[in-house]
C-alpha positions as CSV (number, residue, x, y, z in Angstrom):
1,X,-118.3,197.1,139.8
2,X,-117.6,200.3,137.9
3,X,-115.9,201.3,135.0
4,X,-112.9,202.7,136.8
5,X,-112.7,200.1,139.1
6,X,-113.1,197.5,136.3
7,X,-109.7,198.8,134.0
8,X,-107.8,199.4,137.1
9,X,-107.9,195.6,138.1
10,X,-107.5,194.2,134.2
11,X,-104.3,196.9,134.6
12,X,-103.0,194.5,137.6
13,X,-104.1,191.6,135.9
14,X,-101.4,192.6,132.8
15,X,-98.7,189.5,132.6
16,X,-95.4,190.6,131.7
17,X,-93.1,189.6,128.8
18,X,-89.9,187.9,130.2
19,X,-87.7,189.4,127.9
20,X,-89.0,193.0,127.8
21,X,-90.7,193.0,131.0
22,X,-93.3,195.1,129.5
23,X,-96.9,193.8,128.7
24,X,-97.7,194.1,124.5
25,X,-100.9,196.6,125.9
26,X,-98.4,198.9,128.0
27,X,-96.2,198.6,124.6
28,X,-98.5,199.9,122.4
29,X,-99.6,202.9,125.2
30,X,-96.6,203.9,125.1
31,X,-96.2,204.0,121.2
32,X,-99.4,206.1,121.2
33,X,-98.2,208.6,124.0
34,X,-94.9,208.9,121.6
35,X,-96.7,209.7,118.2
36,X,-99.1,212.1,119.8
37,X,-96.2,214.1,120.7
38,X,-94.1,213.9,117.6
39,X,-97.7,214.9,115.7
40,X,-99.0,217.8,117.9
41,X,-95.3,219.2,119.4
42,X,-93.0,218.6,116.9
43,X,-94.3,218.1,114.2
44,X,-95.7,221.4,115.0
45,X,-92.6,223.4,116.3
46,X,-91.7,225.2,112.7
47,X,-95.5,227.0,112.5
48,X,-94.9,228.7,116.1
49,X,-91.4,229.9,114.9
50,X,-93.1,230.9,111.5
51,X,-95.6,233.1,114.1
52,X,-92.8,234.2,116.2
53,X,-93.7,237.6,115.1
54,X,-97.3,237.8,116.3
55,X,-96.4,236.1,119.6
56,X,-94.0,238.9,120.4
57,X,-96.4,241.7,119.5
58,X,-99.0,239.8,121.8
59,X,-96.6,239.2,124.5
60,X,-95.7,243.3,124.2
61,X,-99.3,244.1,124.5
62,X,-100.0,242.1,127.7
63,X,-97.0,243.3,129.0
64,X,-97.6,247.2,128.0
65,X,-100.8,246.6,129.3
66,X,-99.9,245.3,133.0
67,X,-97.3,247.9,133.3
68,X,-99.8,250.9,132.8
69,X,-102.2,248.5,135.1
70,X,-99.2,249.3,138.0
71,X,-98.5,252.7,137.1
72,X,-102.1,253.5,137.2
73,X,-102.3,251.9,140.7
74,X,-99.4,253.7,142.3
75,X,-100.4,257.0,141.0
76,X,-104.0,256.5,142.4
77,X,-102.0,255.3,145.5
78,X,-100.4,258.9,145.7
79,X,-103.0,260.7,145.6
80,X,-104.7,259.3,148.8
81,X,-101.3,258.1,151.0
82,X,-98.2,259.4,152.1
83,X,-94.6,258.6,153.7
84,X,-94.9,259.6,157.5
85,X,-93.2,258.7,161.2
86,X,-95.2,256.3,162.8
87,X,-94.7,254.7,165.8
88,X,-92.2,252.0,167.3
89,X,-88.5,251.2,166.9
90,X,-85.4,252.0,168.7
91,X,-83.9,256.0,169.1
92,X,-80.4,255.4,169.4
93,X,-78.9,258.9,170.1
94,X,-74.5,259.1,170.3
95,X,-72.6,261.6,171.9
96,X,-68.8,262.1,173.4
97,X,-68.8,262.4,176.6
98,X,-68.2,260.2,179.8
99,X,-71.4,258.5,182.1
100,X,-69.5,258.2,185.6
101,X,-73.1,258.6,187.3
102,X,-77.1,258.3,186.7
103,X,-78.3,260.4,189.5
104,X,-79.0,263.9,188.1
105,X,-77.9,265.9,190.8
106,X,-74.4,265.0,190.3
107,X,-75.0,265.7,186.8
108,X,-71.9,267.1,184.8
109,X,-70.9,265.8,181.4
110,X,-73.5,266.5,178.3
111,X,-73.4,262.8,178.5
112,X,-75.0,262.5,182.3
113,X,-77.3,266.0,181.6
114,X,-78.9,264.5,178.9
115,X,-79.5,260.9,180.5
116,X,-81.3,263.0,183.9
117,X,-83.5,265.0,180.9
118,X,-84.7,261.2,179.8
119,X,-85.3,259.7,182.8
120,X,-85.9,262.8,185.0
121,X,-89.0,265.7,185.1
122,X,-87.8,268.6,186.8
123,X,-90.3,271.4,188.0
124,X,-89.9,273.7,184.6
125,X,-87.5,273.1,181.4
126,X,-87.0,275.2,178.4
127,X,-89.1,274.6,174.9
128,X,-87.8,274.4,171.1
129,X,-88.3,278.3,171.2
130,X,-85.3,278.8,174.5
131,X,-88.4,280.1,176.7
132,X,-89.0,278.8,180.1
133,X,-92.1,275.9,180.3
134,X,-93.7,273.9,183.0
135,X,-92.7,270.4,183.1
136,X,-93.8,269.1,186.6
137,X,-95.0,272.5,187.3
138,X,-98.2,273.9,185.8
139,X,-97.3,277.7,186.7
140,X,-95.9,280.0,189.5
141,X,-96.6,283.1,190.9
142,X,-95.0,286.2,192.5
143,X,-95.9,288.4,195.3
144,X,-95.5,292.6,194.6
145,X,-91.9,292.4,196.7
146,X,-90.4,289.9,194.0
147,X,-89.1,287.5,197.0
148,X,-92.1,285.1,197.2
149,X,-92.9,283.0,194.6
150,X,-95.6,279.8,195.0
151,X,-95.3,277.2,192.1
152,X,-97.8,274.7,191.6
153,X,-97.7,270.9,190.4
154,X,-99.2,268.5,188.4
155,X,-101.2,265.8,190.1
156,X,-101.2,263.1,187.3
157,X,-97.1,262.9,187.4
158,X,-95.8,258.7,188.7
159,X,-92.3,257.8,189.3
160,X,-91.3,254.7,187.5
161,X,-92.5,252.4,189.8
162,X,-96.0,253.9,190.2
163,X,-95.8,255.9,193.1
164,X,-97.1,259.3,192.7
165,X,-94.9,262.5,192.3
166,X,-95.7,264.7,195.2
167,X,-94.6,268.5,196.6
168,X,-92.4,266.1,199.7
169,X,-89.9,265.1,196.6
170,X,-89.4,268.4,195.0
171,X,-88.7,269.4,199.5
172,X,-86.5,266.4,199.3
173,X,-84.5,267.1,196.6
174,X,-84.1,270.7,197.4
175,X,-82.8,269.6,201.0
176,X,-80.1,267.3,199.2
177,X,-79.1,269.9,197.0
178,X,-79.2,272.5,199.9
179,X,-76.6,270.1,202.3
180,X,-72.7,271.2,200.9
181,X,-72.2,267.5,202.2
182,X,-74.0,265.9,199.8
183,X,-71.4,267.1,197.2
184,X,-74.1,269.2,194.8
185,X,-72.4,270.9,192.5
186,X,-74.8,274.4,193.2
187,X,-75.4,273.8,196.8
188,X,-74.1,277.3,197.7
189,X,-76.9,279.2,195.3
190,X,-79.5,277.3,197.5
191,X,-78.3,278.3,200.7
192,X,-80.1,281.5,201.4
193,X,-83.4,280.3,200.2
194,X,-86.3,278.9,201.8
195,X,-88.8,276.6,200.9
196,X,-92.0,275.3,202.4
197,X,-94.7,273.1,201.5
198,X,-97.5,275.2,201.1
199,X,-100.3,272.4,200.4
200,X,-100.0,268.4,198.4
201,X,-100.0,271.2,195.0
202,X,-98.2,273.7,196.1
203,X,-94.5,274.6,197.1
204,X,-93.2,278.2,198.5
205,X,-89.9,280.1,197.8
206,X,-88.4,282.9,199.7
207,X,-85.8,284.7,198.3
208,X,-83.5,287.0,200.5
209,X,-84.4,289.3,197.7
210,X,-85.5,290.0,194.9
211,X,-84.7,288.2,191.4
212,X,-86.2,288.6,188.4
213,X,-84.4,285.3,186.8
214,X,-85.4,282.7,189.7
215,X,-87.8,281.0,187.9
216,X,-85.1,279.8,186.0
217,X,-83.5,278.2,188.5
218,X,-86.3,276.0,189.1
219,X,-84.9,273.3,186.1
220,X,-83.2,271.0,188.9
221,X,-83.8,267.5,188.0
222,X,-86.4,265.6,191.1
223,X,-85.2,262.9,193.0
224,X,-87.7,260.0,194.6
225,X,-88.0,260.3,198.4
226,X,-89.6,257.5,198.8
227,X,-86.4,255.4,197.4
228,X,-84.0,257.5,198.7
229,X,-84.4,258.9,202.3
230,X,-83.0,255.9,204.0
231,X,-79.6,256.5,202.1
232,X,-77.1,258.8,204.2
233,X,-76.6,261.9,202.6
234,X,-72.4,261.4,202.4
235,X,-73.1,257.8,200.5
236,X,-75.8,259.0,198.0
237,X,-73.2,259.3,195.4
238,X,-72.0,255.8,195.3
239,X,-75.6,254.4,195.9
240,X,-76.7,251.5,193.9
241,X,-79.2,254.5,192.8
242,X,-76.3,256.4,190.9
243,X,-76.3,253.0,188.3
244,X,-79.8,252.0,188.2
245,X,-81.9,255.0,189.1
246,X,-86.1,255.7,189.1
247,X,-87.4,258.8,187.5
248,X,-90.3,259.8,186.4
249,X,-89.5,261.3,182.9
250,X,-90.6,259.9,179.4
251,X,-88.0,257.0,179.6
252,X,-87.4,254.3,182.3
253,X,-84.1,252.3,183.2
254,X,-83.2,249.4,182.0
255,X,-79.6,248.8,181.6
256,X,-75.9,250.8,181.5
257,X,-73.6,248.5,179.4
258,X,-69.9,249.2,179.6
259,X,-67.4,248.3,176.9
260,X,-63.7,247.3,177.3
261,X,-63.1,249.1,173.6
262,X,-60.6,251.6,173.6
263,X,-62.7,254.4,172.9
264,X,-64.7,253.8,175.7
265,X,-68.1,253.0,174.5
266,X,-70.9,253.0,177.2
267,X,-74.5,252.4,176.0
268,X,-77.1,253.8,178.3
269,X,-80.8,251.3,177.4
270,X,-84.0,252.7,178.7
271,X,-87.7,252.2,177.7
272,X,-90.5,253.8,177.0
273,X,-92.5,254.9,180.2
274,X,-96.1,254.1,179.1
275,X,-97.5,256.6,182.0
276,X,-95.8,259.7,181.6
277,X,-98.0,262.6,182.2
278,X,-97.1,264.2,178.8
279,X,-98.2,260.9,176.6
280,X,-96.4,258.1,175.9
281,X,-93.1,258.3,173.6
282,X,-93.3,257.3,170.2
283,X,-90.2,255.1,170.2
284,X,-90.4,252.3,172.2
285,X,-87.1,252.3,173.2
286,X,-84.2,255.0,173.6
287,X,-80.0,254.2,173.7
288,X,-77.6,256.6,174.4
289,X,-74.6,256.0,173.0
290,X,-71.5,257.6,174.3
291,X,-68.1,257.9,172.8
292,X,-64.8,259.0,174.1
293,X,-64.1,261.6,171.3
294,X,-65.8,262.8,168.3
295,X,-64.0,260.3,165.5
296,X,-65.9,257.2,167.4
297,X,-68.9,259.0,167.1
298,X,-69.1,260.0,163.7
299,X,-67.7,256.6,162.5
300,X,-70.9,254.9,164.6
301,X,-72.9,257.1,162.5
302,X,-71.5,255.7,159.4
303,X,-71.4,252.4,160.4
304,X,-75.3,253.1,161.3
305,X,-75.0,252.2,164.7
306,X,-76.6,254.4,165.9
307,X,-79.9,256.7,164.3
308,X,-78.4,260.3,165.4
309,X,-75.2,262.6,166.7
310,X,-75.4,265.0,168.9
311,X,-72.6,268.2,169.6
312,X,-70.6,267.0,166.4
313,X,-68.0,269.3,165.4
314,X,-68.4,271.9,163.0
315,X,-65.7,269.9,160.3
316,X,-67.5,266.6,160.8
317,X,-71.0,268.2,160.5
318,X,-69.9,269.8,157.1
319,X,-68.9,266.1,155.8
320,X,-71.6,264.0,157.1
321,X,-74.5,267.0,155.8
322,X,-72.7,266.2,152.1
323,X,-73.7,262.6,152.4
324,X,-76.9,261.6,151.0
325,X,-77.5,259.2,153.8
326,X,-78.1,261.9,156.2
327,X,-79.2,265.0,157.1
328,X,-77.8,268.3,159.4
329,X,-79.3,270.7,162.0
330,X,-78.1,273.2,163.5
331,X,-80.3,275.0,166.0
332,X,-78.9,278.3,167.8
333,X,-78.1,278.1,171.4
334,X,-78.5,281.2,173.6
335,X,-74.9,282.1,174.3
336,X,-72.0,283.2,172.8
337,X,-68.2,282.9,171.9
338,X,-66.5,285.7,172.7
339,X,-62.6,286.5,172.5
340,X,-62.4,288.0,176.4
341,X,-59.4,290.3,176.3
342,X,-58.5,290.8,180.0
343,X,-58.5,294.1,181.0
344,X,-55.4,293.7,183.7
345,X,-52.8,292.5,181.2
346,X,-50.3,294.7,180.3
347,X,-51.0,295.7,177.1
348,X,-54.6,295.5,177.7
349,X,-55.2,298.0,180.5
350,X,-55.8,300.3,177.7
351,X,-59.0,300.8,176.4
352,X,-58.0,302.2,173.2
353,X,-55.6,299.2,172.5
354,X,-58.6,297.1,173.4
355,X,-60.9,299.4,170.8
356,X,-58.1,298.6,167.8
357,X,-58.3,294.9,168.3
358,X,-61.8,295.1,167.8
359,X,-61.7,297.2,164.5
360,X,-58.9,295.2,163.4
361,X,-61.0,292.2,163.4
362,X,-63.9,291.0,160.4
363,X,-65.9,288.8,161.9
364,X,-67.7,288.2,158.7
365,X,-64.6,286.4,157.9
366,X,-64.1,284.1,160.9
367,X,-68.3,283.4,160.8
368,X,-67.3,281.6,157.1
369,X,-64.7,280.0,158.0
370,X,-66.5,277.9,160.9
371,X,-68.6,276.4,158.0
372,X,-72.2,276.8,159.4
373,X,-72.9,280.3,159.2
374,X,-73.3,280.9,162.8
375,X,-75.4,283.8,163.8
376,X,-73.6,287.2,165.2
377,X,-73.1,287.8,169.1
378,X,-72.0,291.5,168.9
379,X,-73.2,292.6,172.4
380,X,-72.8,290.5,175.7
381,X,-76.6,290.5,175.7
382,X,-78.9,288.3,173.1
383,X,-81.4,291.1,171.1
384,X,-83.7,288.2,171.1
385,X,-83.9,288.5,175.1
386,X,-84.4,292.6,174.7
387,X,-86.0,294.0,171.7
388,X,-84.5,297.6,172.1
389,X,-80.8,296.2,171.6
390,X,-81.0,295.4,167.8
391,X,-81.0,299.5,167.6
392,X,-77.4,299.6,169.4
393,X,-74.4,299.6,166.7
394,X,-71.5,298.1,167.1
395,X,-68.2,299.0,165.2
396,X,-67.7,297.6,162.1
397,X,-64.2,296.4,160.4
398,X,-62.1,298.8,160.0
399,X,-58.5,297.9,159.4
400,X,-57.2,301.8,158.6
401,X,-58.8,303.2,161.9
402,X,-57.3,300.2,164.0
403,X,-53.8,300.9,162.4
404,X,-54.3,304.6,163.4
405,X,-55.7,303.8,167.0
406,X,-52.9,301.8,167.5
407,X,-50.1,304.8,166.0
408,X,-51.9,307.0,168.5
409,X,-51.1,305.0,171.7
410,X,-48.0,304.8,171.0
411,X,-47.5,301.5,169.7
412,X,-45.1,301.9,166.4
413,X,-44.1,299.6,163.9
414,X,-40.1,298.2,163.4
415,X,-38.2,296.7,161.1
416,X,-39.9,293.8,160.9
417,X,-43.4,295.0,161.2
418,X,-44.0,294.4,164.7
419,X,-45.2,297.4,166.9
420,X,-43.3,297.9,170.1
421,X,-43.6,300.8,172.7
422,X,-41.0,301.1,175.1
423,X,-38.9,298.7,173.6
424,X,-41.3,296.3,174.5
425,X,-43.1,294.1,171.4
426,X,-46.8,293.7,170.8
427,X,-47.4,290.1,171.6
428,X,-50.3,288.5,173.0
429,X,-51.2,285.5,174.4
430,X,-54.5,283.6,172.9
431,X,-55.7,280.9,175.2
432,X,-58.3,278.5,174.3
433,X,-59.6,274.7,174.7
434,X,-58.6,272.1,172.4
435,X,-61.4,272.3,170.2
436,X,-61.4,272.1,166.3
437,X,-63.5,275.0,165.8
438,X,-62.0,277.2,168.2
439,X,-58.2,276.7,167.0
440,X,-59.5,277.7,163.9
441,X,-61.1,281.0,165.3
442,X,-57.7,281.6,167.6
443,X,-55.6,281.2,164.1
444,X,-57.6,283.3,161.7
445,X,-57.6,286.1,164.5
446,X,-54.2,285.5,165.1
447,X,-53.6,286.0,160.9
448,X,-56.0,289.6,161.0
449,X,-54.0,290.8,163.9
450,X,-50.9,290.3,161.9
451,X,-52.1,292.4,159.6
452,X,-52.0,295.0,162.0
453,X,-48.3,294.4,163.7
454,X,-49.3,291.8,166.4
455,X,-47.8,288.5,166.8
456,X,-49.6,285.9,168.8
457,X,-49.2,282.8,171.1
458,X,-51.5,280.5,170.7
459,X,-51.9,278.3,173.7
460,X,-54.2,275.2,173.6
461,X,-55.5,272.6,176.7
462,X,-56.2,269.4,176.0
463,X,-59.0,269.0,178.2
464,X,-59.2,265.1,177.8
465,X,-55.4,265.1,179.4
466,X,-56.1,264.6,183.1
467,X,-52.9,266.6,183.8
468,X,-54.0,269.6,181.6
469,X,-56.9,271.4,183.9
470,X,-58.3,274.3,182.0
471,X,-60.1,275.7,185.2
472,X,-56.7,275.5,187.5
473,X,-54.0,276.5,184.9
474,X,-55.7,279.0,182.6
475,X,-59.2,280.5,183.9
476,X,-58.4,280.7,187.3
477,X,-54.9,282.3,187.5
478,X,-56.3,284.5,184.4
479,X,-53.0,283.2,182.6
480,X,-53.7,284.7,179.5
481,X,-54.1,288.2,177.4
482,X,-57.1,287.0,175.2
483,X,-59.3,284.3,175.7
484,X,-61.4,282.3,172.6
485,X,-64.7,281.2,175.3
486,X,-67.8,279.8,175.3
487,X,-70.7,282.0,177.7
488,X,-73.9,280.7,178.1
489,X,-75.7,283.7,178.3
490,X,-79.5,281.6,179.2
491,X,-83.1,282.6,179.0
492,X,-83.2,285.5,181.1
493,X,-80.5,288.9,180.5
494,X,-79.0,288.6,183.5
495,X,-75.2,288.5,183.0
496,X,-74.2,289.6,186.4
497,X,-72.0,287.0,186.8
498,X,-70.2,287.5,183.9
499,X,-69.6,291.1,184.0
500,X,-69.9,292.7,187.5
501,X,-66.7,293.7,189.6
502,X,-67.7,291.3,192.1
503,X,-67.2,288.3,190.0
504,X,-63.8,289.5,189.0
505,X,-62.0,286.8,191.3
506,X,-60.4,282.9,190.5
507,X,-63.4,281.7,190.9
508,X,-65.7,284.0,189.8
509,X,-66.7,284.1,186.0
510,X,-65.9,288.0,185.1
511,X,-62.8,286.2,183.2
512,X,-62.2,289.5,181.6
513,X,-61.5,291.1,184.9
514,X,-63.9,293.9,184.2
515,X,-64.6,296.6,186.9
516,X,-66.9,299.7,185.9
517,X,-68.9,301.1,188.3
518,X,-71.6,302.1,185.8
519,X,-72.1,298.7,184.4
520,X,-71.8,297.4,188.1
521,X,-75.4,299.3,189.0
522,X,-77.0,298.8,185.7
523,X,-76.3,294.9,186.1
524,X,-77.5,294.9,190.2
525,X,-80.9,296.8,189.2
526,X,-81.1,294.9,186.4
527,X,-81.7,291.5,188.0
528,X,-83.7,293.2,190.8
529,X,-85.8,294.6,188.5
530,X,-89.5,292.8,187.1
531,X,-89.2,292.7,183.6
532,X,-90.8,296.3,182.4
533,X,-89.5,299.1,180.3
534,X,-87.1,300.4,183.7
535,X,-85.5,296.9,183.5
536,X,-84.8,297.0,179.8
537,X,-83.0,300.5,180.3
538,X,-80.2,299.0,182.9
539,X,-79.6,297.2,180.7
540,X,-79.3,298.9,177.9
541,X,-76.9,301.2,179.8
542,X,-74.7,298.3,180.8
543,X,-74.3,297.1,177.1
544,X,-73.3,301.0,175.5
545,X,-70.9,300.9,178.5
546,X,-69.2,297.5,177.4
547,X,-69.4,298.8,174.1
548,X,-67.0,301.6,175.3
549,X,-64.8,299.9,177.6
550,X,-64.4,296.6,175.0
551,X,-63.8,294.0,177.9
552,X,-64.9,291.6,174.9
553,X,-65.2,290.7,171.6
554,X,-68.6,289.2,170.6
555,X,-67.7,286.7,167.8
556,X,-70.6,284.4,166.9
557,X,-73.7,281.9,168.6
558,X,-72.5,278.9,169.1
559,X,-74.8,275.9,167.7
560,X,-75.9,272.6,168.2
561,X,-74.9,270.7,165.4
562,X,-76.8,267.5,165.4
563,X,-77.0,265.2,162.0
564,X,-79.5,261.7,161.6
565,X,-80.1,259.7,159.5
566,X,-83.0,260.5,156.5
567,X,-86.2,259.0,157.8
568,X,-85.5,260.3,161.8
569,X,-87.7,262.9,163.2
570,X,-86.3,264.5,166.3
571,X,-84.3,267.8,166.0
572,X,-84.6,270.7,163.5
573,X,-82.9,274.2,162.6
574,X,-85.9,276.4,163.3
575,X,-85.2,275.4,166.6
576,X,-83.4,277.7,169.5
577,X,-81.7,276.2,172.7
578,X,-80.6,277.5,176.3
579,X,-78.4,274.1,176.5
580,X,-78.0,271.3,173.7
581,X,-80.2,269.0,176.1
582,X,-83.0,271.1,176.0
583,X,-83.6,268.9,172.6
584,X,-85.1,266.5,174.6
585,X,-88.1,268.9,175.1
586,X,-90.6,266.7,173.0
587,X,-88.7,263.8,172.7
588,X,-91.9,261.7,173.3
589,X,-93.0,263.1,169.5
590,X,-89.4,261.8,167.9
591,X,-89.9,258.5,165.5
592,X,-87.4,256.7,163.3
593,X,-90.0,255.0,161.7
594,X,-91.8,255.7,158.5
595,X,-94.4,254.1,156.6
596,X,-97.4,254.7,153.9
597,X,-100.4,256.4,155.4
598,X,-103.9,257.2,153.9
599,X,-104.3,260.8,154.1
600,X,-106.6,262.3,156.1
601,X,-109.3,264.0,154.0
């Protein structure tokens, strides 16, 4: 038997005193234990306070020494890693707006536009720089007449559920669209061209004749034949398609939630489509979030709900960019706001009246006030689309020769500082949208015109009123004198339909009523016209002429204002639109993700 096992069984063997129920040998143990601790703890306590001193300085040193230890380390660290996106997470993108519908064609809000750009590839989309790019398409070209053009397709493209992207869906869709019965909202541009298969890569269009600015027609979002031929053309709209649709873009379907809050709240879910033929996304899931006005959204921001805003307004985008939290973009879209004075009112049948209200006015001033410093849209043509333009001057502010223009036609002030002719005062009637930024433009024109002895009536539509139809009571009957408006003005210089005589009718877009024969030709050879040196001169001649006749007043490019949170990479200000939802370009590169990453030697 051992040592151990030896004292372990005299241990058990110990008897125990009846009145202290401890043996004498655990007694004197304990005894021991206790004057070991009173002699070595104790006893002992008053040297260590005596040392107190050099236990601190010690204690200092080691910790002195483990902090420099650290900050060595994370300064090493720095010099071979960064902060940088990486991969994974959610993108959850708001915006105000209404989803009534998933299929593209039917496409109308900026809500249901930019859920077809997620889930849909069309045959050619604009890039981050507002040119025109291949998306399904690799390239086109054109015959020497201008009226036949062949575009070719990628052969690597799947729907959702696999099946290949072929030439017969891009015939499909174009059919659809084609049909007035199927309730596309641009059937009628469709109806005098013709389209043919030319091979499984290849598709052909003939044009009636020719036009330069086609190709950019081709940004149509694709539908799936294969899912959808079987469904009559009058019930495609309500199709279980329209709520649960198959694309073939960078995101896939997977579920619309509705909410019974009172600001209307729909969340759009979809996930990353592993086999797009541009490379995966990034995220691995996107949510659009929509909102029923632009309070909702901006409070969802705050609240963190979602990652990003999209189209805030210009007061709410000032606010949120002051917030650490966050951080503002605002990228340029090709178009313009313009005040359209039309040119059969009363007052405004003469041009010279027309050429005071434009000296009269420092746009400098109503830039400021919109709070992003917009750039200038002096001309009803972008110089970025033609070179030669930025040469063309414009008249500047000038409040003494607007006074005098004014004298000179007749127009005199009274009493009160209004100018009346003929008895009759000089009042005019400013029309515009309910929009934030656009009352204020209407009232800081409305003050500079003061200035000169005009009064104006501001009149606002609230579009969000069901009963209040902007298109019916105010664009259509022309029921106005000036109008503060939006023109998209697109990739290509062809503003035909804004300008030429023809369009001049309710439901044409010439909203100024203009009618010039000479700007008439220039704009019909214009569009006609390849792009060379000849095309650029039409049009150069159609914008001296506007310049003369001042159907318009070019005020300032409109921007998207977007604003995420620090840490998101997705939209930026370097960037230039056709449309807000051409953001969505390279939305397969956004992250909301970062981490530390060795750098790459």
């Amino acid at each position: 038997m051992s040592r151990i096992d030896r004292s372990w069984q005299k241990f058990q063997n110990l008897r125990m005193n009846a009145k202290t129920g401890i043996s004498k040998g655990v007694r004197k143990a304990e005894d021991a234990t206790i004057g070991h601790a009173r002699r070595f703890i104790l006893d002992r306590w008053d040297n260590v306070y005596e040392a107190r001193r050099n236990i601190g300085i010690w204690l200092s040193g080691v910790g002195l020494l483990i902090f420099i230890m650290v900050a060595h380390f994370i300064f090493l660290r720095s010099g071979y890693t960064d902060i940088a996106p990486i991969r994974g997470g959610t993108y959850a993108e708001g915006m105000v707006g209404d989803i009534s519908t998933l299929n593209p064609i039917y496409a109308t809000t900026a809500s249901e536009i930019a859920a077809s750009r997620l889930m849909f590839s069309s045959l050619f989309r604009y890039d981050d720089t507002g040119s025109l790019s291949g998306d399904l398409a690799t390239g086109y070209n054109v015959d020497k007449t201008g009226k036949i053009y062949t575009v070719s397709l990628h052969q690597r493209a799947l729907w959702h559920d696999n099946t290949p992207v072929t030439v017969d869906d891009v015939i499909f869709t174009l059919n659809i669209i084609k049909r007035s019965s199927s309730g596309a909202p641009n059937s009628e541009g469709w109806r005098n061209i013709e389209f043919k298969k030319v091979d499984n890569t290849k598709i052909e269009f003939k044009l009636p004749s020719a036009y330069t600015p086609f190709p950019n027609t081709l940004t149509f979002s694709i539908l799936p034949k294969h899912i959808l031929e079987r469904v009559p053309i009058h019930s495609l709209r309500e199709d279980r398609f329209s709520n649960s649709p198959i694309g073939s873009g960078p995101f896939k379907f997977s579920l619309l939630q509705r909410t019974k809050e009172a600001n209307k709240h729909t969340v759009l879910h979809m996930i990353r489509n592993s086999r797009y033929y541009k490379g995966a996304s990034k995220v691995e899931r996107f949510q659009l979030h929509t909102y029923s006005d632009n309070e909702s959204l901006v409070a969802a921001l705050k609240s963190q709900s979602i990652n990003a805003a999209a189209d805030v307004t210009s007061d709410s985008f000032g606010k949120l960019t002051h917030d650490p939290r966050f951080n503002g973009y605002a990228p340029t879209i090709n178009a313009g706001v313009y005040a359209i004075l039309n040119t059969d009112s009363e007052i405004l049948k003469d041009a010279s009246v027309r050429s005071a209200l434009r000296y009269g006015l420092d746009i400098k001033r109503i830039k400021k006030d919109i709070g992003y410093n917009p750039l200038s849209a002096d001309l009803p043509i972008l110089d970025s689309q033609i070179a030669s333009l930025k040469n063309i001057k414009i008249s500047q502010y000038n409040q003494d020769k607007a006074n005098d223009i004014l004298e000179k036609a007749g127009w005199k002030r009274d009493v009160s500082g209004v100018r009346t002719k003929n008895n009759e005062k000089l009042i005019l009637r400013i029309a515009l949208k309910k929009d934030n930024e656009y009352e204020k433009v209407a009232k800081n024109i409305a003050d500079q015109w003061r200035l000169l002895g005009i009064e104006s009536q501001i009149s606002i539509t609230d579009t969000s009123d069901p009963t209040q139809n902007f298109a019916s009571l105010v664009l259509q009957p022309r029921d106005y004198d000036v109008l503060i408006y939006n023109l998209s003005v697109g990739a290509d210089p062809d503003v035909y339909a804004y300008w030429h005589s023809s369009q001049a009718v309710a439901r044409g877009l010439n909203l100024s009523n203009y009618k010039d024969g000479i700007s008439d030709d220039a704009l019909s050879s214009g569009r006609s016209r390849p792009k060379d040196s000849l095309r650029e001169a039409k049009y150069r001649n159609f914008v001296n002429r506007w310049i003369q006749q001042v159907p318009a007043i070019g005020l300032y490019r409109p921007a998207a204002l977007y604003v995420s949170l620090k840490g998101v990479q997705a939209v930026n200000s370097d960037m230039r639109f056709i449309l807000s939802t051409d953001r969505y370009f390279d939305v397969q590169n956004w992250t909301v993700r970062t981490n530390s990453v060795y750098k790459t030697p």
